[in-house]
C-alpha positions as CSV (number, residue, x, y, z in Angstrom):
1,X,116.0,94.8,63.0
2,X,115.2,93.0,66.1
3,X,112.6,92.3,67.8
4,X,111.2,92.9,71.5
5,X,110.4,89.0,71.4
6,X,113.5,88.6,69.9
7,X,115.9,90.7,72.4
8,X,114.0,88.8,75.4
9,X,114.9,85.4,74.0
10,X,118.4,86.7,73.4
11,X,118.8,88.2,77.3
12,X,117.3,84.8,78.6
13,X,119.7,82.5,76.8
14,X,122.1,85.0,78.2
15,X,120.9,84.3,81.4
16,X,121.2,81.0,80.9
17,X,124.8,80.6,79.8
18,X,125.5,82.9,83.1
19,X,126.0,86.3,81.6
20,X,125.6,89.1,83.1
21,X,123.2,91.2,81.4
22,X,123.1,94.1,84.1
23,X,120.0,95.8,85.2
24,X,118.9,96.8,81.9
25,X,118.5,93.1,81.2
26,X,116.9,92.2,84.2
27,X,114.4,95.1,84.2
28,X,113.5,93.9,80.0
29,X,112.9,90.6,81.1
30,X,110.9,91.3,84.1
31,X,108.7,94.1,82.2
32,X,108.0,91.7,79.1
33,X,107.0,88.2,81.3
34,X,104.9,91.1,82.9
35,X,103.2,91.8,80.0
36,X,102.6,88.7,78.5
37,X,100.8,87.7,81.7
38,X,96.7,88.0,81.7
39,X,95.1,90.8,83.3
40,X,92.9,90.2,86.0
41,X,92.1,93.7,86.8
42,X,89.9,96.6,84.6
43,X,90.2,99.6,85.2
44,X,87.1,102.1,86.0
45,X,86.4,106.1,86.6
46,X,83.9,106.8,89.5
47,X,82.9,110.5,90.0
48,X,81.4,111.4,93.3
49,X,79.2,114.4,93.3
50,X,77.9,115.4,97.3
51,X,75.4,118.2,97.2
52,X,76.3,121.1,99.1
53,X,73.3,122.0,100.7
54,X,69.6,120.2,100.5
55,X,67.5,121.4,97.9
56,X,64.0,121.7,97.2
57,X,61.5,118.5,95.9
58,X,62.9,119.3,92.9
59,X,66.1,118.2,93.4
60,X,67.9,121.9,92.3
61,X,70.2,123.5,95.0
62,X,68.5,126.6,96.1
């Protein structure tokens, strides 16, 4: 059984040698270099809750 390392090696030497490996190959390779990069992003949820109308010194909407 191969490998996802493994296939990527394969399709580069392919590469190499001049092959074409169509656009399933390109795509693979592009999406696994992608991958093994670091990430310099996180990712975050931010809810934003606006009142609808003021309310009293107790902060409840009345």
């Amino acid at each position: 059984m191969a490998t996802i390392k493994g296939v990527y090696e394969e399709l580069k030497k392919m590469k190499r040698k001049g092959v074409d490996i169509g656009m399933f190959g390109e795509s693979f390779i592009e999406m696994y270099e992608k991958d093994q990069e670091p990430s310099t992003t996180k990712e975050v949820h931010v809810t934003f809750v606006k009142n609808k109308k003021e309310g009293g010194s107790d902060g409840k909407n009345n």
